[in-house]
C-alpha positions in Angstrom: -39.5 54.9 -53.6 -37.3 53.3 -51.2 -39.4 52.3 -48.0 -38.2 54.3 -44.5 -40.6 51.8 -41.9 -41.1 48.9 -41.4 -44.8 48.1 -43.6 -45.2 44.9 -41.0 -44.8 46.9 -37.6 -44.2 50.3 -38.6 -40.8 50.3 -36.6 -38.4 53.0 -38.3 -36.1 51.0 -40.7 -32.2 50.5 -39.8 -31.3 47.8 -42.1 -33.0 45.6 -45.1 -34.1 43.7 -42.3 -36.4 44.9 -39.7 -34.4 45.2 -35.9 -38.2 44.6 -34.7 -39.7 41.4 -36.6 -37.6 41.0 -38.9 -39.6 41.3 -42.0 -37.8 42.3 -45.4 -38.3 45.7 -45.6 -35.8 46.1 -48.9 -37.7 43.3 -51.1 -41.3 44.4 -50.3 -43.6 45.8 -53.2 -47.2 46.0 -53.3 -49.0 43.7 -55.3 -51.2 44.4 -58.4 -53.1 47.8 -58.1 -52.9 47.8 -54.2 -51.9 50.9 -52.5 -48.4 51.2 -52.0 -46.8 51.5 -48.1 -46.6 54.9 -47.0 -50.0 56.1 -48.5 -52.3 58.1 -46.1 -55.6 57.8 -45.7 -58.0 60.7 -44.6 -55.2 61.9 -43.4 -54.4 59.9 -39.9 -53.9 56.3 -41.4 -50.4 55.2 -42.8 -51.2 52.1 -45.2 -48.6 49.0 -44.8 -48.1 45.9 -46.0 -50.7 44.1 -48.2 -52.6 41.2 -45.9 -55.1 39.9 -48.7 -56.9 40.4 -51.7 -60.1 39.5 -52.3 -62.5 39.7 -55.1 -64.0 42.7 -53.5 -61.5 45.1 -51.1 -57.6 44.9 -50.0 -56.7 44.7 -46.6 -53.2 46.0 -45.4 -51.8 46.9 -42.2 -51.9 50.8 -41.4 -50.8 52.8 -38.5 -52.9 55.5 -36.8 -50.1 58.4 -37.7 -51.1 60.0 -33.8 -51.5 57.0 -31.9 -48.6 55.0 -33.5 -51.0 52.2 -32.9 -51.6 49.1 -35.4 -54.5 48.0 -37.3 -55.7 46.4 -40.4 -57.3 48.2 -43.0 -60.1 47.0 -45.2 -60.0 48.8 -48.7 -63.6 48.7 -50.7 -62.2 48.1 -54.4 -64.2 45.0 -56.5 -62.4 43.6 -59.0 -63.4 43.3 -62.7 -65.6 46.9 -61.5 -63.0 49.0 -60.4 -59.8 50.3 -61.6 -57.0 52.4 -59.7 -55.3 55.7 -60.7 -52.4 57.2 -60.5 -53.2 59.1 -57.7 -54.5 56.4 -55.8 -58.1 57.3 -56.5 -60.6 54.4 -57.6 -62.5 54.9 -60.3 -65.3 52.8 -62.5 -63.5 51.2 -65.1 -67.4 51.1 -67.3 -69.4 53.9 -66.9 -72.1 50.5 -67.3 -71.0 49.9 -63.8 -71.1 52.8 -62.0 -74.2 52.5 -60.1 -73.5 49.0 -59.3 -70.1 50.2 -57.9 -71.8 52.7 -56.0 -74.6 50.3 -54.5 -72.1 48.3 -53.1 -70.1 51.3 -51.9 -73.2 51.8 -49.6 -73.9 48.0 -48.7 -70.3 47.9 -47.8 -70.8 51.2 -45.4 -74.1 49.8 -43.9 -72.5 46.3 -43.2 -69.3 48.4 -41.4 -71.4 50.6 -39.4 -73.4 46.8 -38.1 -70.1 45.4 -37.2 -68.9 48.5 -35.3 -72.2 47.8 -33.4 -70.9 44.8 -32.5 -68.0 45.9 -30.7 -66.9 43.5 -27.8 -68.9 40.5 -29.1 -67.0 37.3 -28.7 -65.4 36.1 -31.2 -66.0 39.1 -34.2 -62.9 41.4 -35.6 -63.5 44.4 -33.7 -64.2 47.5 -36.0 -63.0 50.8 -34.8 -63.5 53.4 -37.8 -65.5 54.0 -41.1 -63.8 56.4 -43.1 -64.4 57.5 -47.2 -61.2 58.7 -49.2 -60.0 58.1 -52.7 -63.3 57.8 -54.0 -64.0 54.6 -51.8 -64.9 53.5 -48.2 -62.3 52.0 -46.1 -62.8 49.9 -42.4 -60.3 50.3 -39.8 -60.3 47.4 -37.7 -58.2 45.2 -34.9 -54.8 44.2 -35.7 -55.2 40.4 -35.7 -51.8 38.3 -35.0 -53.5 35.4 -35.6 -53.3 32.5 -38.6 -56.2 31.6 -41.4 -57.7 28.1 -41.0 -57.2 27.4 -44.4 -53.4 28.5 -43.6 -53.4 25.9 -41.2 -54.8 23.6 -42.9 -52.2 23.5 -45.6 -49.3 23.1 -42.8 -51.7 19.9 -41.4 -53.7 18.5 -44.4 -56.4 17.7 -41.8 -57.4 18.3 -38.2 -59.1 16.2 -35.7 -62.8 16.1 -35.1 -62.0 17.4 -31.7 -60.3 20.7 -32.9 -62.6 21.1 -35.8 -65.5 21.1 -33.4 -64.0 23.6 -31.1 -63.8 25.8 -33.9 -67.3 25.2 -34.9 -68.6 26.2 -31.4 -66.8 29.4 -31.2 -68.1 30.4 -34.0 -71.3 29.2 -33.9 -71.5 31.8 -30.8 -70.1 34.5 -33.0 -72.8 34.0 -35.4 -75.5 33.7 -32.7 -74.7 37.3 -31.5 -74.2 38.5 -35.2 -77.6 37.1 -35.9 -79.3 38.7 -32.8 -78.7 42.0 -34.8 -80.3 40.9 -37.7 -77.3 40.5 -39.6 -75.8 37.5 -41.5 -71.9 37.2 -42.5 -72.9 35.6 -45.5 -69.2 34.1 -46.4 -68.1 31.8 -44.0 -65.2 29.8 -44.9 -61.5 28.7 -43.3 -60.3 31.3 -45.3 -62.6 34.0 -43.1 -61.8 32.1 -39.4 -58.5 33.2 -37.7 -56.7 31.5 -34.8 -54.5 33.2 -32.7 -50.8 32.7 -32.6 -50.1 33.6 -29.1 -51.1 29.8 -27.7 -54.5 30.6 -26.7 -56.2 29.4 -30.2 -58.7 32.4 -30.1 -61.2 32.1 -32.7 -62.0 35.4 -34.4 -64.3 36.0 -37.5 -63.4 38.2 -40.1 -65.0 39.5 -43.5 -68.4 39.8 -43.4 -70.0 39.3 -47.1 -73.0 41.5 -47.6 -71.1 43.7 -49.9 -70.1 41.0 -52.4 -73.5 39.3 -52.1 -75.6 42.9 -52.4 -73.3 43.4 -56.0 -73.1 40.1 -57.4 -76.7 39.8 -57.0 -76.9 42.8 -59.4 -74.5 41.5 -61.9 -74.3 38.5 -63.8 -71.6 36.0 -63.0 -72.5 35.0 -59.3 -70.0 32.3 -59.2 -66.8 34.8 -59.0 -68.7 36.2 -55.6 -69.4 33.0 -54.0 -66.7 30.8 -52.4 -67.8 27.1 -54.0 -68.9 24.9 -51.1 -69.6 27.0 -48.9 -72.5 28.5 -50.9 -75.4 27.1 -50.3 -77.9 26.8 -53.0 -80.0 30.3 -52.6 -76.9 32.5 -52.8 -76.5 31.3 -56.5 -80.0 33.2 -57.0 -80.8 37.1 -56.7 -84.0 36.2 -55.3 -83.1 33.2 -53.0 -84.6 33.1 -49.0 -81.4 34.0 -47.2 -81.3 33.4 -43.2 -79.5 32.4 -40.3 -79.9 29.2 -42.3 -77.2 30.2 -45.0 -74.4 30.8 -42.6 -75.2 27.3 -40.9 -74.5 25.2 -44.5 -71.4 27.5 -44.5 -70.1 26.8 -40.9 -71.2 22.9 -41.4 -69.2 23.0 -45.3 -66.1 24.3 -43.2 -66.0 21.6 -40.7 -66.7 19.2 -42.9 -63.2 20.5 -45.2 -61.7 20.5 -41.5 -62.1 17.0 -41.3 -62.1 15.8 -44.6 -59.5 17.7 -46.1 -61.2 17.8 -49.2 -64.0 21.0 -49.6 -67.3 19.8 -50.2 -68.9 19.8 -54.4 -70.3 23.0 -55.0 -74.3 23.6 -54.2 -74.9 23.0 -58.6 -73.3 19.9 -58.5 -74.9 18.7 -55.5 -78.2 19.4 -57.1 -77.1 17.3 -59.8 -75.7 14.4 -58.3 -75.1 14.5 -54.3 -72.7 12.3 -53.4 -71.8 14.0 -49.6 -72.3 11.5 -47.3 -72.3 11.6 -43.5 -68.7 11.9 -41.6 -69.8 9.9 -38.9 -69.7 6.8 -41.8 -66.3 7.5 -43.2 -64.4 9.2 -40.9 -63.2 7.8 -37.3 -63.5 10.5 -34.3 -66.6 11.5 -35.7 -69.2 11.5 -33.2 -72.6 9.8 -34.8 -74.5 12.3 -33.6 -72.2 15.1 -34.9 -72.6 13.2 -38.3 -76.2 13.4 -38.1 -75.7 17.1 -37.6 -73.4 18.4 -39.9 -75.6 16.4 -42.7 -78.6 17.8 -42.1 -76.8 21.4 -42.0 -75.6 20.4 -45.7 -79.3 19.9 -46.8 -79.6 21.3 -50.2 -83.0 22.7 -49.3 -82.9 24.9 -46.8 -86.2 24.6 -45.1 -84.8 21.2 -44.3 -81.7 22.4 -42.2 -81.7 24.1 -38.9 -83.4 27.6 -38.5 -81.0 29.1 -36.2 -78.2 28.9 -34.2 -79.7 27.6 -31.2 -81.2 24.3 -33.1 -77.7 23.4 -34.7 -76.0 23.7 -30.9 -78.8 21.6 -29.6 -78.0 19.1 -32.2 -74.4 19.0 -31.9 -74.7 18.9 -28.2 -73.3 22.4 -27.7 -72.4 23.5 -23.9 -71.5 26.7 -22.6 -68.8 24.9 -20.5 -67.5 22.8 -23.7 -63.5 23.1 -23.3 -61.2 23.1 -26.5 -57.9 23.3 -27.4 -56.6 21.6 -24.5 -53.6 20.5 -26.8 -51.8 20.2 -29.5 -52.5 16.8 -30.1 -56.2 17.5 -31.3 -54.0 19.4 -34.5 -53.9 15.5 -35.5 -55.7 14.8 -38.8 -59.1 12.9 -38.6 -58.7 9.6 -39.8 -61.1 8.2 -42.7 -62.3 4.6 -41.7 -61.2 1.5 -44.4 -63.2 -1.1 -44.8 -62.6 -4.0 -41.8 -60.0 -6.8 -43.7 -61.7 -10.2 -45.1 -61.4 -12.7 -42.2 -58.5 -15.2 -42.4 -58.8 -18.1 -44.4 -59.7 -21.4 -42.3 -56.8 -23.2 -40.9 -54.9 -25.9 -42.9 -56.5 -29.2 -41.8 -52.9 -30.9 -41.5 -53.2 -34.8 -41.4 -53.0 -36.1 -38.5 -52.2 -39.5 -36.8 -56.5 -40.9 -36.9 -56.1 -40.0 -41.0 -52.9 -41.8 -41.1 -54.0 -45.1 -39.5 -57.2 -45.2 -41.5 -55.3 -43.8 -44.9 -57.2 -40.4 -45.1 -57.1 -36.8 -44.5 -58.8 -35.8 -42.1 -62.1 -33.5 -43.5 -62.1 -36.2 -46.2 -64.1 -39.2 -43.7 -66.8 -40.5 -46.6 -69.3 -40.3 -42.5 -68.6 -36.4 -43.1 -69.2 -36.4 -47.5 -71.8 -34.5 -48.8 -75.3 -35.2 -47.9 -76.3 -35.3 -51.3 -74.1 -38.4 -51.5 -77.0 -40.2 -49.7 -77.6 -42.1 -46.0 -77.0 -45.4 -47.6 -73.0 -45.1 -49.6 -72.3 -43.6 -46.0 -73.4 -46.6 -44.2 -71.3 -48.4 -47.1 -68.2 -46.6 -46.4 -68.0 -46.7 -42.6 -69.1 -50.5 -42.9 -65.9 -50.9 -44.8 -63.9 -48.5 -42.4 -65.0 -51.3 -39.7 -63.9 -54.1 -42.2 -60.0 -52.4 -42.5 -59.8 -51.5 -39.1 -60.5 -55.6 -37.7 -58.2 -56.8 -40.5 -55.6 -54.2 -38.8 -56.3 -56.0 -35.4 -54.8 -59.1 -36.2 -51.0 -57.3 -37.0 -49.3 -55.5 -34.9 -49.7 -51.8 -35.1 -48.2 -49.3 -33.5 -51.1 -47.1 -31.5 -51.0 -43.1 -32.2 -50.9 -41.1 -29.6 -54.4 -39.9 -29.9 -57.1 -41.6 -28.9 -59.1 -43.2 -30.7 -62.6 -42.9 -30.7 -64.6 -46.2 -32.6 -67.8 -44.8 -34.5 -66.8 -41.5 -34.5 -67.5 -39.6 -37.6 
């Protein structure tokens, strides 16, 4: 069916192109079993475009149909459990599954109804709505017109330490007041951190992960639920001691792929064979103390990393009246250090005009041979040095124009 809006802005459509923002209205589809535009959900929410996919929800644009306002949309659907029909209805694909579809159905609508409590905290997606349609939950939440850090990251390859760090504090203080409700986001990742695109790099956290942790514990492959890297060790187990702890390995894993580039080995292969080292040792702009930190925050045992929010600001050296983003220079990559360059070879000893009169290069004086040579073949050389030099007296020679030191070695 041949679209009528806009599914970016929801501006009625003139053209194939949007008069508003310009998005291609005439090429848009939705991907995969993803609702298509135009659906409506209980009834007041238009869906849109598709903004992501992940391995357990959709998240599109929608439009509140009285309002005309915009918002994002957060579709509960796990993949490899659920199936969509015709209608739009999700359904179990194995009857096997059902109640693990239905427990995290409700894990999803407890984690929603604790981020609607934290409405107006700094630095969290603000949620507006729980609603239940199509045999699923769905979140209706801000609007963000903002850019993924892992986006950015693939337009920069790198950013600075500086950057990173601001990023790091802002949501360090996101997680401090998600913490104070007893909650923890579970999934932290660049792919989960947005900055906005309206110049004032606001740093807003998105996805919490309770729902894919509460139903991957209760199935068997816990490495499609976990984001590799970011994981610490005891979210690869159903019964591992999760805490404030397990966001911090996360939030110290993303700067460290900030910096780096690269994302760190998974928690398995680190148990293995750890090879992270600290940044502070390869990486110039990286503050020794913030090296310190983020390495300890990457400690594969977690009683061995911070216990809270508070200790890893301490650490890193955290203020309240830190400033960021004060410009677009700190977008520059982090540079890894090289090793310092061999020193230059010692200077050709050229011969010069003493070597010349006594027939030697200079370096080679049998004064300045080898010790092992003994004290009494030098005391035969220089007497015969003496000899040549008063046989050269009695002809005329032609002084050099250095001077001319006798005895010396």
């Amino acid at each position: 069916m041949e679209l009528d809006f806009c599914p970016q802005c929801f501006q009625a459509k003139e053209g194939n192109f949007c008069s508003k923002c310009g998005f291609a209205i005439s090429s848009y589809s939705a991907p995969g079993t993803a609702l298509k535009p135009g659906t409506v959900i209980d009834g007041k929410y238009k869906i849109g475009l598709v903004l992501g996919i992940g391995g357990f929800g959709v998240t599109y644009t929608c439009c509140d149909i009285a309002t005309n306002t915009r918002y994002a949309i957060k579709e509960y659907m796990p993949s490899g459990i659920a199936v969509r029909e015709e209608s739009g209805k999700v359904s179990v694909a194995n009857s096997g599954d059902k109640e693990i579809y239905n427990s995290g159905l409700q894990a999803f609508i407890d984690e929603t109804n604790t981020l609607m409590r934290l409405k107006g905290s700094p630095g969290v997606v603000e949620a507006y709505n729980l609603v239940t349609d199509n045999n699923t939950a769905y979140l209706i939440m801000e609007y963000l017109d903002s850019i993924t850090l892992k986006s950015l990251l693939k337009q920069n390859g790198t950013l600075s330490s500086e950057f990173s760090l601001g990023i790091l504090f802002k949501v360090a203080n996101a997680l401090n007041a998600i913490h104070a409700k007893g909650l923890l986001h579970r999934d932290i990742s660049p792919e989960n951190i947005m900055i906005s695109n309206d110049g004032n790099n606001t740093v807003t956290l998105i996805d919490f992960g309770a729902a894919r942790v509460f139903v991957g514990g209760r199935s068997r492959n816990m490495s499609r639920v976990l984001k590799p890297g970011y994981a610490p060790p005891e979210q690869y187990s159903e019964h591992g001691h999760h805490g404030e702890w397990t966001d911090i390995y996360a939030l110290a894993a993303t700067y460290y792929k900030l910096v780096t580039g690269k994302t760190p080995p998974d928690a398995p292969t680190r148990l293995q064979n750890d090879t992270v080292r600290r940044l502070d040792k390869d990486y110039v702009g990286v503050a020794p103390h913030i090296g310190k930190a983020i390495h300890k925050a990457l400690s594969l045992n977690s009683r061995d990393r911070y216990r809270n929010m508070t200790q890893f600001a301490a650490a890193l050296k955290m203020k309240p009246d830190d400033r960021i983003f004060k410009d677009e220079d700190h977008l520059t990559g982090t540079m890894p250090k090289t090793e310092p360059p061999p020193p230059p070879p010692p200077p050709q000893k050229n011969e010069n005009a003493f070597s010349r009169l006594w027939g030697r290069k200079s370096g080679s004086d049998s004064v300045n041979s080898k010790s092992s040579e003994g004290s009494g073949r030098r005391k035969s050389n220089l007497d015969m040095n003496i000899r040549r030099r008063n046989d050269l007296s009695h002809h005329e020679v032609k002084r050099p124009f250095v001077r001319i030191v006798r005895g010396a070695t």
